[in-house]
N, C-alpha and C positions, 0 to 999 in steps of 0.2 A: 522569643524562640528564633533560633539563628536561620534563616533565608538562605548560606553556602551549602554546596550540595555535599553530603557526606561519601558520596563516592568517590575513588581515587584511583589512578594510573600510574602507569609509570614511563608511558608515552610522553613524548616533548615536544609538542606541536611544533617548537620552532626549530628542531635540528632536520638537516637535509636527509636521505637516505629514506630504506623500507623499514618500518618500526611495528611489531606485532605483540602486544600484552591483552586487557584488560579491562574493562569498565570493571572495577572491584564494587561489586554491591553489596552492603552491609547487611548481613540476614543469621539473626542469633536464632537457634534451632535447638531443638532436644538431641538432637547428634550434632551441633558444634554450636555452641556458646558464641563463641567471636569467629563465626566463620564470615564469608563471604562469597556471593553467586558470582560467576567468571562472565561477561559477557566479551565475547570477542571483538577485538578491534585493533584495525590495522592504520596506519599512516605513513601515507607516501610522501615526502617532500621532497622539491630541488628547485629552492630560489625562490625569488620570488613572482606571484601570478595569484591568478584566482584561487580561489578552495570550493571543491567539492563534495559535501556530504554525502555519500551511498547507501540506503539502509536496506534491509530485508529482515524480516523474521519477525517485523511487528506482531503479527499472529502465527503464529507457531506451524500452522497447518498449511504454510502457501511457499510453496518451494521454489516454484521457477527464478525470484529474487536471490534467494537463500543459494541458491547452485551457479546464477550469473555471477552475483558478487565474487561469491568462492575462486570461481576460473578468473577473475577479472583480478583480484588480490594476487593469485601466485603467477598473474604471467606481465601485469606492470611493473616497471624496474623505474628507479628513482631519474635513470637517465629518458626516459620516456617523459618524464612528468618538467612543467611547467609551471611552479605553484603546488598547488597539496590534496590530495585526495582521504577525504576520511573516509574508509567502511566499514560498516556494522550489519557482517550476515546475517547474525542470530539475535536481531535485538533485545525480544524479550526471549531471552535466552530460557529461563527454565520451561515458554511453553512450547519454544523450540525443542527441547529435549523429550518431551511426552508428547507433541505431536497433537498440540490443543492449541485450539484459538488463543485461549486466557490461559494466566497464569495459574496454576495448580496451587501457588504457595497463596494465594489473597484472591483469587478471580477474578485479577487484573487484567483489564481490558487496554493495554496500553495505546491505541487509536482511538480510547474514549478517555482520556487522561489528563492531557493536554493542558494546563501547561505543567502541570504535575506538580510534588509537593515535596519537598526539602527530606523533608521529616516524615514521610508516610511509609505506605508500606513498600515494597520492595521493586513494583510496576509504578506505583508514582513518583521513585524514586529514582528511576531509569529516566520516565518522561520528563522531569525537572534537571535531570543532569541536559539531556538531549536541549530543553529549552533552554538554559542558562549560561554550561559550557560550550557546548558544542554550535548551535547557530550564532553565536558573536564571530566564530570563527569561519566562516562561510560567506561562499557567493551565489550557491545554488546548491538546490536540496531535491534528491531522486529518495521516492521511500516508494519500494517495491511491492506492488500484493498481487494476490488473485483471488480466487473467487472460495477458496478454501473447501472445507466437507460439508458447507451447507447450499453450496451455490452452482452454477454452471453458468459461467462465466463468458461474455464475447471478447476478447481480446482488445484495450483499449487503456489508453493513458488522461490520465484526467488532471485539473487545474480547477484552482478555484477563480471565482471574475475578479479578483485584486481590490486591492483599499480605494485605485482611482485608475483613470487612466493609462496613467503609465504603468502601474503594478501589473496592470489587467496585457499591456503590451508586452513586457518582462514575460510575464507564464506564458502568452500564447507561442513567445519567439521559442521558448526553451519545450514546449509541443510541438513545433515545427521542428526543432533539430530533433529530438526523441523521434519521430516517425514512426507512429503507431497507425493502425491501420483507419482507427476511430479516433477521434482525441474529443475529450469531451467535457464540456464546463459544467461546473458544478453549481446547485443552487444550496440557498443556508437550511433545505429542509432533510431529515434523515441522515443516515449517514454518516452519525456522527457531529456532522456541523459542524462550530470552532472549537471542536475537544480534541481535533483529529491532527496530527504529527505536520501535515502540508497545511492546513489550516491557520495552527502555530509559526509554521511559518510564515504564510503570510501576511499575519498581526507585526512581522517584523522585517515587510517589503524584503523577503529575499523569495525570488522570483523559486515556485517548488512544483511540482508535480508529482504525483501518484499513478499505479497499475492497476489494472484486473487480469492476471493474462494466464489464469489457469483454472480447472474448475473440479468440486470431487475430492481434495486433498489427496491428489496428485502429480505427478509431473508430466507436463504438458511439451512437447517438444518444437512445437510453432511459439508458445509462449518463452519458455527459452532463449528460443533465437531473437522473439523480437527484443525481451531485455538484455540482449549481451550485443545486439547490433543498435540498441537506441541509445544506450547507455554511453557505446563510444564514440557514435556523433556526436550524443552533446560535448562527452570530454574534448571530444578535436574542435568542435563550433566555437566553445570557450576559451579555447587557445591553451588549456588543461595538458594537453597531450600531443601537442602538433606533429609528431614526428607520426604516430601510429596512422594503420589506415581503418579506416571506415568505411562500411558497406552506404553505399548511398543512399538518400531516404525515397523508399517511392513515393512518399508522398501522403499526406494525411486526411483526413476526411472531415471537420470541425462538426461538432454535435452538441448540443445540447441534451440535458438532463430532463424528463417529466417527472421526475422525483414523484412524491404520493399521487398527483395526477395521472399519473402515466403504471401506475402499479395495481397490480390484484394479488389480494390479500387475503388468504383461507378464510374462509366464513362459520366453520367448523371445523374437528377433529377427521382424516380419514386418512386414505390411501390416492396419492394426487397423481391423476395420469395427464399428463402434458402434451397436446396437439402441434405444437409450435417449437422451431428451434432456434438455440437464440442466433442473432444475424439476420433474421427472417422478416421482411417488412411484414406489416398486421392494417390491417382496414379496420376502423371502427366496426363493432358489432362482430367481428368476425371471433368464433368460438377461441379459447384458450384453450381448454380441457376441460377434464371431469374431477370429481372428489367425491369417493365412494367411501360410503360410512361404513367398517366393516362389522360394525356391532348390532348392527340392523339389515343382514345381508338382502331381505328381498326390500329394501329401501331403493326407490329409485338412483340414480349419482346428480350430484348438484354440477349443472353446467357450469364454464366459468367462462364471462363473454370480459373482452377487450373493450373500454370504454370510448376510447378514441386511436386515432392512427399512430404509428410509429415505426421501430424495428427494435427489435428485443436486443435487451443488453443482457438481461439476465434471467434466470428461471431457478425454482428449485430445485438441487440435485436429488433428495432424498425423498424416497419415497410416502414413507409415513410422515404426516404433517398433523400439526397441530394447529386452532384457530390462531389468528395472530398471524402466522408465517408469512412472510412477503413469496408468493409463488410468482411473478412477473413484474418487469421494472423493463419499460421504453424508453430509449431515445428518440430524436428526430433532428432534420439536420439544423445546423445554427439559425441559419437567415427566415 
């Protein structure tokens, strides 16, 4: 079975100017036979210089990526540009259009994908184009999120620790131009792990980083600004964009991840009321919340205590939770 991706463009990665079609994804349907799904995508060239990947819409639900890119697409001009810029607003475009994490057409998870599959279905067929054609072409990769309709999010840019050394020095520099408020390493637990779009990247040393910068499946207006002002630091750091200006970075704050350590996780079904907000340093022992079982109303609420020190990166947005749910997830700082 053939390993070339069945998707097709009509973009020319090597002609100079602003170029705006297509990721054509092949998707045979009861309302079209030979149709195909539209995912958006732009390219800017002029000369030659680094390439930059832009993605947003990996899940559908997280818009602050999805609305940066957008403004950042209609206001670079090919005389701005040094080298080549790819973006992809709405990557998994159809769950961009219904406003779901996953894809509606398969349940495709495309941040759990990675490196995806020539021949699958229609999200692992995005993730295999992404990993095949589109990173050979690349010298750095920004894949945009937030904290979508399940999460409440603290605004922060993440990296994985690299193949080695210098991998690990590539992500941090390209955290340092991004100027997130938090910037935070990642470890191989949860999360995805290596199925995840920056992850893939990293199996192929090109220096990537990820967001969280909104929460709720909504739009966040601090999250905004921080990916449309981090975004064009890196472009001008990398020499992408030298002519535009860039807001300066104030400066970053390096963290590490407590991945499952550092998390409390529903114990049962209820209704989760939350003590804590995220950003909030936390002391060992000190209460999280309550989770109140509403099918047993004069049932006491099951406290939820903090098992060690941190500051919340994340909480659950929703109210009604089910066991299983990750209700809290801590950082602390690197050193």
């Amino acid at each position: 079975m053939s390993s070339a991706s069945r998707i097709w463009t009509s973009i020319d990665f090597d002609q100079d100017g602003k170029q705006s079609d297509y990721m054509r994804v092949p998707y045979s349907s009861d309302k079209s036979a030979y149709g195909w799904i539209p995912v958006p995508m732009i390219c800017i060239r002029n000369g030659n210089g680094p390439t930059a990947l832009l993605t947003a819409g990996n899940h559908g639900d997280e818009y602050e990526g999805q609305i940066a890119l957008l403004n950042l697409a209609r206001q670079i001009t090919p005389e701005d540009v040094r080298g080549r810029i790819i973006i992809l607003p709405a990557l998994n475009y159809p769950a961009v259009v219904t406003g779901r994490r996953v894809s509606p057409l398969d349940d495709g998870n495309l941040n759990r994908l990675f490196p995806g599959e020539a021949n699958g279905g229609p999200t692992a067929m995005i993730a295999h184009y992404v990993e095949n054609v589109l990173f050979p072409l690349c010298d750095i990769v920004i894949d945009l999120h937030s904290g979508g309709k399940s999460l409440d999010h603290y605004p922060v840019a993440l990296a994985r620790p690299g193949l080695d050394a210098a991998g690990a020095a590539k992500n941090r520099a390209l955290l340092e131009a991004f100027g997130a408020p938090y910037s935070v390493v990642t470890s191989g637990e949860g999360g995805g792990a290596g199925t995840t779009l920056y992850a893939a990247a990293e199996q192929r040393g090109i220096p990537a980083l990820t967001t969280e910068l909104g929460s709720g499946g909504t739009l966040s207006a601090r999250g905004l600004s921080i990916a449309e002002d981090g975004i064009r630091r890196v472009l001008k750091a990398y020499g992408i964009t030298p002519k535009i200006q860039a807001v300066a970075s104030p400066g970053t704050r390096f963290m590490r991840s407590l991945s499952r350590g550092g998390s409390i996780y529903a114990p049962k079904t209820g209704l989760f009321e939350p003590h804590v907000e995220c950003g909030e340093p936390i002391l060992n022992g000190q209460k999280a919340g309550l989770l109140h079982a509403f099918d047993t109303p004069l049932a006491e609420p099951t406290s939820l205590v903090f098992g060690t020190d941190g500051i919340v990166l994340c909480r659950r947005f929703p109210t009604l939770t089910e066991r299983g749910d990750c209700l809290f997830l801590l950082m602390v700082d690197e050193d």
